[in-house]
DRENZAVEX-49746 format. One record per residue (C-alpha): residue number from 1; residue in one letter; chain; x, y, z. Coordinates in Angstrom, 1 decimal, always signed. Last residue first. Layout:
BEGIN
pos,code,unit,c1,c2,c3
NUM,a,A,X,Y,Z
...
This chain:
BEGIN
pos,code,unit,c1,c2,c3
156,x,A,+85.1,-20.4,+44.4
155,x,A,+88.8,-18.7,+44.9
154,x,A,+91.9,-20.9,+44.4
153,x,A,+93.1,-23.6,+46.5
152,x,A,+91.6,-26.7,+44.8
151,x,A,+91.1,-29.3,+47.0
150,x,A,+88.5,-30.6,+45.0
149,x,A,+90.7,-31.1,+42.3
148,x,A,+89.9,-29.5,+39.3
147,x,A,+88.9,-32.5,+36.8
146,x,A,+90.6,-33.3,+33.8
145,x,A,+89.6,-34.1,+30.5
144,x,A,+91.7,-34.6,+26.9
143,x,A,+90.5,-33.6,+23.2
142,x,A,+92.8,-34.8,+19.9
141,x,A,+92.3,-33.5,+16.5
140,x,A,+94.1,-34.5,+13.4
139,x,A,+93.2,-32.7,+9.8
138,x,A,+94.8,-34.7,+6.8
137,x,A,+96.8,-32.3,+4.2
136,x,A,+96.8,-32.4,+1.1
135,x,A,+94.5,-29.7,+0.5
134,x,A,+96.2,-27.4,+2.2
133,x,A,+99.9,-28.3,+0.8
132,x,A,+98.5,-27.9,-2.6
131,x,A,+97.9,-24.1,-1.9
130,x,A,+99.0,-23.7,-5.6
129,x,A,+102.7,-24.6,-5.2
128,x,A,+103.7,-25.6,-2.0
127,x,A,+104.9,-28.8,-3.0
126,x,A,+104.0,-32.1,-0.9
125,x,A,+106.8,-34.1,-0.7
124,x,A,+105.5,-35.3,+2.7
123,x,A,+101.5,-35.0,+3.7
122,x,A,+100.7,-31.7,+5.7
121,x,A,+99.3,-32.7,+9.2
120,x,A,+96.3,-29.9,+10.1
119,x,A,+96.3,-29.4,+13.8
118,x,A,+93.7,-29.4,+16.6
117,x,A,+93.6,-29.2,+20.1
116,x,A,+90.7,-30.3,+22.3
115,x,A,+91.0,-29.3,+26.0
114,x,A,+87.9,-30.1,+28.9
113,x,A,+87.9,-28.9,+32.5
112,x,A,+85.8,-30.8,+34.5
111,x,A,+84.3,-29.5,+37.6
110,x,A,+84.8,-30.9,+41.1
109,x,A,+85.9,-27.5,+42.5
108,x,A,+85.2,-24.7,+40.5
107,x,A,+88.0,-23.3,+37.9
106,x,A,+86.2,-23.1,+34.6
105,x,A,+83.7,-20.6,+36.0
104,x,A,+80.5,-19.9,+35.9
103,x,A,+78.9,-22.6,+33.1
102,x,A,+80.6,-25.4,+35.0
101,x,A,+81.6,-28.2,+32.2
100,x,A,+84.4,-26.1,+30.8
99,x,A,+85.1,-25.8,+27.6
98,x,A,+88.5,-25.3,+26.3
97,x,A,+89.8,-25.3,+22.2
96,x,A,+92.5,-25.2,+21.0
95,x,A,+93.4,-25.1,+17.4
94,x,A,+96.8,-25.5,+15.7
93,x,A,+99.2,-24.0,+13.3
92,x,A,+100.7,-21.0,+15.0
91,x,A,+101.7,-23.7,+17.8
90,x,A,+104.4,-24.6,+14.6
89,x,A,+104.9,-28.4,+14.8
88,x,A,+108.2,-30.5,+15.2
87,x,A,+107.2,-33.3,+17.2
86,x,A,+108.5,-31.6,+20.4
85,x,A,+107.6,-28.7,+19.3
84,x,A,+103.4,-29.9,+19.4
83,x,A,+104.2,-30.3,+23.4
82,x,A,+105.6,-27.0,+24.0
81,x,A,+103.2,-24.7,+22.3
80,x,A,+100.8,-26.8,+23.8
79,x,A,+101.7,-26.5,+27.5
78,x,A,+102.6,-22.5,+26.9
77,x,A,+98.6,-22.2,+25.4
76,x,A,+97.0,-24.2,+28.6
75,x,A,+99.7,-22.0,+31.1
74,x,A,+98.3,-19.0,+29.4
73,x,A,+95.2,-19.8,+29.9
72,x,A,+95.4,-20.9,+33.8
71,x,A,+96.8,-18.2,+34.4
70,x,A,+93.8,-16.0,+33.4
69,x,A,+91.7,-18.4,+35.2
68,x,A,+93.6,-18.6,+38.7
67,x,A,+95.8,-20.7,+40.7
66,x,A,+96.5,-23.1,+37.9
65,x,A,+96.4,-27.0,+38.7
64,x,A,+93.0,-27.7,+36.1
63,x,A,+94.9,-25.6,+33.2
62,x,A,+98.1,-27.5,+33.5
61,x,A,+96.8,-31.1,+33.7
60,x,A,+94.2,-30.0,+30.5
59,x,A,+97.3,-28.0,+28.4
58,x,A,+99.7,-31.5,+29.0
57,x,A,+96.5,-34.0,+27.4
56,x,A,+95.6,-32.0,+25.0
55,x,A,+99.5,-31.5,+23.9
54,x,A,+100.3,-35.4,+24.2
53,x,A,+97.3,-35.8,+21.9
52,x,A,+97.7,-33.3,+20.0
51,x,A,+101.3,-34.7,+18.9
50,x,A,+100.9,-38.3,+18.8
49,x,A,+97.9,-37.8,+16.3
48,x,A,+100.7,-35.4,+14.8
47,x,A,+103.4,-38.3,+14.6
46,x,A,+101.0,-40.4,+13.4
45,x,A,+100.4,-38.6,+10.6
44,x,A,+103.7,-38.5,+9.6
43,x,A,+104.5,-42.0,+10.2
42,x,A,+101.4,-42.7,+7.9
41,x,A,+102.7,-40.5,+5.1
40,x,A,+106.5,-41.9,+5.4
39,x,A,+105.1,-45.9,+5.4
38,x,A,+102.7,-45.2,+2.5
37,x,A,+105.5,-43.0,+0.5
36,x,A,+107.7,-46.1,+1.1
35,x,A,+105.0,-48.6,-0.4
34,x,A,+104.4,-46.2,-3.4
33,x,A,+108.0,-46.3,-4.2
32,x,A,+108.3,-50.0,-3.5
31,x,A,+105.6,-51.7,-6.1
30,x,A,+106.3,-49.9,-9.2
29,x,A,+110.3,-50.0,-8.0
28,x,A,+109.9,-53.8,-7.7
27,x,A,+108.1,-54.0,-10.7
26,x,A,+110.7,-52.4,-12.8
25,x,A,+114.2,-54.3,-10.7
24,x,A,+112.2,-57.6,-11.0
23,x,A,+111.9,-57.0,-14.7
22,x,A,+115.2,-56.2,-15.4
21,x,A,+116.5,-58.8,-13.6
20,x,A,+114.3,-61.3,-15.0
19,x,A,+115.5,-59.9,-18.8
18,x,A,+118.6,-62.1,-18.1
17,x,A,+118.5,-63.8,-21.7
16,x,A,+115.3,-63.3,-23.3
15,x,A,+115.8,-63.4,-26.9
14,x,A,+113.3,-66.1,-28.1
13,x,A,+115.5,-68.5,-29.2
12,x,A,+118.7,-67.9,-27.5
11,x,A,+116.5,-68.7,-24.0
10,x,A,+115.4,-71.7,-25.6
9,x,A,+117.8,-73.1,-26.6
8,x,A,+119.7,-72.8,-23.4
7,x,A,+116.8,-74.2,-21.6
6,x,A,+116.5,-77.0,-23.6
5,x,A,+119.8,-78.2,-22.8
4,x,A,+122.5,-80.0,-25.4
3,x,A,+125.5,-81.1,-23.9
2,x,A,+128.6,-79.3,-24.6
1,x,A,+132.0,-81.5,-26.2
């Protein structure tokens, strides 16, 4: 013998028998896919605010401890070359810039030495089709200061 439930009726009645399923699995997807892409767009972004800055920071230190100005260049560009690999970005792709507080030299005692690198962060699953991946892509800039030690051995 069943017992009656008004659930059961119900549920034969208007044809919905396990459509929550389905509708969780929809509006989850709706929801989670653009959640995800959130999560991966903002980690990549991160990762090349990470990026300059470690690489600002690196090319200043370097430039402000160089024996000369010319070295002191290259020593700046190695420093950022080596600091945007590590996060997986081509040096081709940034900007540096150095200005120097003394209007002589970069490389006076007591002066500040100051690097800004740039880099454009292309968005994931981004095509390359159409230059899309250059206007989908979020520009990230960084700048660090140092200051040539006043011990500086170099020439005045």
């Amino acid at each position: 013998m069943q017992l009656w439930s008004p659930s059961s009726n119900r549920a034969a009645a208007t044809g919905e028998a396990g459509s929550a399923s389905l509708e969780f699995l929809t509006a989850g997807l709706i929801l989670l896919v653009p959640l995800v892409y959130l999560v991966v767009g903002l980690s990549a972004i991160q990762g090349g605010a990470l990026a300059v800055e470690g690489a600002a920071r690196q090319a200043a230190r370097v430039y402000v401890q160089s024996p000369d100005a010319e070295e002191a260049g290259v020593r700046a560009a190695r420093a950022v070359e080596f600091g945007l690999a590590d996060y997986g970005i081509e040096a081709a792709n940034a900007s540096v810039h150095i200005d120097c507080e003394s209007a002589s030299t970069c490389l006076t005692r007591g002066s500040a030495v100051t690097v800004t690198v740039q880099v454009l962060v292309a968005l994931p699953l981004v095509p390359d089709v159409l230059s899309l991946r250059d206007v989908a892509s979020v520009p990230v800039r960084a700048s660090a200061t140092q200051t040539v030690s006043r011990f500086w051995g170099g020439a005045d």
